[in-house]
Structures are given as C-alpha cells and as structure tokens.
N, C-alpha and C positions, 0 to 999 in steps of 0.2 A: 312211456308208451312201450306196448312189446316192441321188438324186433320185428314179429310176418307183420300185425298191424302196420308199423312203419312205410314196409315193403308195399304193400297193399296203398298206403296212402300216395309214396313216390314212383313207383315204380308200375303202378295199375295191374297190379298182380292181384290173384283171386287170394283167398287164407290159403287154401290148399295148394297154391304153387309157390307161395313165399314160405309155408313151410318145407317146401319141397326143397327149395334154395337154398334152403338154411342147412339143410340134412345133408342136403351134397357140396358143404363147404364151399359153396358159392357166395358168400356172403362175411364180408371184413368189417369191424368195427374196429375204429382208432387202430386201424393195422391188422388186428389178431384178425384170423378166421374165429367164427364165433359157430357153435353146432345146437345151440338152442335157442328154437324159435319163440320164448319166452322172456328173454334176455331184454334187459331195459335199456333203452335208449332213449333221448329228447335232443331237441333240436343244437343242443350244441357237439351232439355226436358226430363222427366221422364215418358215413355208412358208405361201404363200396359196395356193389353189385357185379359181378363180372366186368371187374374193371372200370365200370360205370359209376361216377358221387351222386348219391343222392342227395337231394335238400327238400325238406319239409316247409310245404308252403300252407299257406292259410291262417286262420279265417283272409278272403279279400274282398272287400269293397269297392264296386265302380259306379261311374254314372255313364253311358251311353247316349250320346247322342243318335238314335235311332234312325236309318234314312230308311227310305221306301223302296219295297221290294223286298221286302227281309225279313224272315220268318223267326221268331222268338221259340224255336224249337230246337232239341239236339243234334237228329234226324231230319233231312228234308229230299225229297228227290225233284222240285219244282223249283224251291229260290234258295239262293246266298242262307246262312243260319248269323245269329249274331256270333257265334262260334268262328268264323271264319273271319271277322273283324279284328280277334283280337289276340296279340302277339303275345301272349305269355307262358310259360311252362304249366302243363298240364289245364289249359284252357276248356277242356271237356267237363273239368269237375265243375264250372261254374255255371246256374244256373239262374235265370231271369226272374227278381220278386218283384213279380206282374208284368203280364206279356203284354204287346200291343197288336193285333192283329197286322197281316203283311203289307197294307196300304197307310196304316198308321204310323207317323213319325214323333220322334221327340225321345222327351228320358224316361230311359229305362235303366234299373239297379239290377248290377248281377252279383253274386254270393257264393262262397261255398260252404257259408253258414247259414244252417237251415235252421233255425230257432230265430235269427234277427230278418231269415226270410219271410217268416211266419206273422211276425208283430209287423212288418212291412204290410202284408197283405191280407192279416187278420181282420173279420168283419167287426169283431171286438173293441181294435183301435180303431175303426173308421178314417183311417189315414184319407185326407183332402184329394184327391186328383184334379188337377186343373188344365183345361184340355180350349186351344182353341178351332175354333173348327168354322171352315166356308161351307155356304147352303147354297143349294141348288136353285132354292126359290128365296126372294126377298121376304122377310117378317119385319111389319113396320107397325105404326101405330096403336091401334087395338088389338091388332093379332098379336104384336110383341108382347103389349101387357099382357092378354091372355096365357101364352103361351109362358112368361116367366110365373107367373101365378100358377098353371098347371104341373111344372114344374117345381116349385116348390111344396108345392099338394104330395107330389110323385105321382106318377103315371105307373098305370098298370102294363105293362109289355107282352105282347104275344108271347103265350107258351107258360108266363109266370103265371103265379098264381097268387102270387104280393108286391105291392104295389112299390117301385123304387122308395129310397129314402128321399125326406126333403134333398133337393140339390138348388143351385143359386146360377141359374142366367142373365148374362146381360148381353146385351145387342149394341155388338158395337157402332155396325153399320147393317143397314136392312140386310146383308149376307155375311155378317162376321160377324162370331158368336164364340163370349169366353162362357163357360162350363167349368162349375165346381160341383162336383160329385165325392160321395162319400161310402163309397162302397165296390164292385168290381166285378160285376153281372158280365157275361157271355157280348162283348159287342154293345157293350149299354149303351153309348156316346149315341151311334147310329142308328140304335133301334128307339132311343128314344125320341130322336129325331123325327124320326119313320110314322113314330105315333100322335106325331100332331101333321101329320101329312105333309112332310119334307122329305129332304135326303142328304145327309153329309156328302159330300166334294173332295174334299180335303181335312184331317184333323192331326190336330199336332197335341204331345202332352206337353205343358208348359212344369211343371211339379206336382211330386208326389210330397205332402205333407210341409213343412217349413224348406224344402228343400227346391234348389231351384235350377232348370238344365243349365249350367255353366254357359253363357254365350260365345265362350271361348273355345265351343267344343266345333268341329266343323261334321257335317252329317257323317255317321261312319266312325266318330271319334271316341274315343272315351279314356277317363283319366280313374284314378283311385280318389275314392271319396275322402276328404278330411275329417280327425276324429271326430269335430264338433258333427259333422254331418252324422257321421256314422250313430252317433247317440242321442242324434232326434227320435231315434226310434225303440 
C-alpha cells in the first residue's frame, strides 16, 4: 500500500494532506523520515506521524445487538448513532450492512468491508431476515391463515410498484408473529403489516441469513463475528 493511502486509512487524512505530511517530513517509517508519498508500506510497517504510531485496521466484522432509540446512521442530531456504541479505533469507518429503523431492535452487521457489505445486502443473494414482531391487533383463526397465505403471495405495499417476494409467517400467539423475509424494502416488516390492516408494536431482527443474534449479546452490545460466520456470506 502507498504511504498517503496508508495515512488516509489511519490517520483520516484526505490524499492531499498525507501528501502534504509526507513532503514536510512529518512522517517516519521503521525510524527514517521517509519524503515520498508513494513509498510502500503494509501492515507490518512501523508508521509514525508526528509522533503518533499508526496501525492499520480492517476489514472488521460485528454483530450488534441493536437497542431501541438508536439510529443506524453516521450523522444524527435526534438519537444515540450505533457509532457511539462502540469502543474501537477509527469506529467512524464502520458501517451498518442493513439498517433497522430507530424503534427496531436486534442484529445488525457492521463492516468496513464494502464488497461482503454488498453480498450481505444484495437483492441477488436474498439473504433470509428473520424478525419477530408484536401486533397491535390479535390475528387468529382464518384471518391468521389468510394473512400467512397473503404473505406468501407478497403483498403489494404503498408506493411500490411490485409486489414483495414470497416471505413465511407464523403466528405465534394471536399478537406474536415470527417473519421471514428475503429482501430489504424501505420499513417492509411494518408496512407490510400495515397492509393487512395491523400495526407493528414492537420488532426485533432475530437473523440475517444462517447467522444468529448471539444471546450472549446484551442490548447495546456487540462482539466480532467468527470466521465461519463471516463466510456465510
């Protein structure tokens, strides 16, 4: 990797100011000052910055236990971001593959690899999401069959203009309801709720794909994925 690259990945410098750094013998590799911002370095280099070691992180893998009130955004001026959760060097680079809206709890994956972000959230892989969710009104009997039958129809959703993919309902209890969906539409959980004349309460994601929210996470929490996890995808 160059040198500004480098700079740029630890130290959040734009190209033009880690060339800048570089020009003005700001910047020591294994000791020497080094004066070319094209100078190759990798992660077992010795890179100082005014004083300062840099280390090169990444790719990283989390799972998030999600709580409520908490915005899957970088930027927020209303609530908490999942950025403020979590305690690690250069936490700003990571970013959510597939948000939950801010009333929505559970797991969520964050990355600063945007290519296994992609296959995460790609319509392509149709990766599973399993969500469960309380209803404001009971669905029992014949409205339950119905309603899981329409759901696996898919349902047309205000605003769309095709119709969700098959997805798989079951009712647990006339107001708890597990949801497997294959896809990641704008608020789908709740709008497709909406469309048989309910209303989500409460919804949790239980897993994205073979992947399952650790029980061991407490709301708030999150750990590094394991590689098997990481290559389910």
């Amino acid at each position: 990797m160059r040198l500004d690259k480098y700079l740029c990945e630890t130290a959040d410098l734009t190209r033009s100011l880690a060339k800048r750094a570089v020009r003005r013998e700001e910047v020591r590799v294994d000791g020497e000052v080094v004066k070319d911002p094209s100078t190759h370095v990798d992660e077992t280099s010795d890179v100082n910055w005014l004083g300062q070691s840099l280390v090169l992180t990444g790719p990283r893998y989390l799972m998030m236990n999600k709580p409520t009130g908490v915005e899957c955004t970088s930027h927020s001026s209303h609530y908490p971001t999942l950025h403020d959760l979590i305690d690690l060097p250069n936490a700003e680079r990571l970013h959510p593959a597939g948000r939950l809206d801010v009333e929505t709890t559970g797991l969520v994956f964050l990355t600063d690899d945007g290519q296994w972000s992609h296959r995460v959230t790609s319509p392509r892989h149709a990766s599973a999401k399993v969500y469960r969710a309380t209803l404001a009104e009971p669905v029992e009997g014949r409205a339950a069959e119905k309603a899981m039958q329409s759901f696996a129809d898919g349902l047309l959703l205000k605003g769309d203009s095709k119709p969700t993919r098959p997805a798989e309902l079951h009712m647990l209890t006339p107001r708890d309801a597990r949801l497997t969906i294959h896809e990641g539409k704008y608020h789908q959980v709740r709008r497709m709720f909406a469309a048989i004349g309910n209303r989500v309460e409460t919804l949790h994601r239980e897993s994205i794909g073979p992947v399952q929210l650790d029980p061991g996470l407490a709301p708030g929490e999150c750990r590094m994925l394991r590689p098997d996890e990481i290559q389910c995808f």
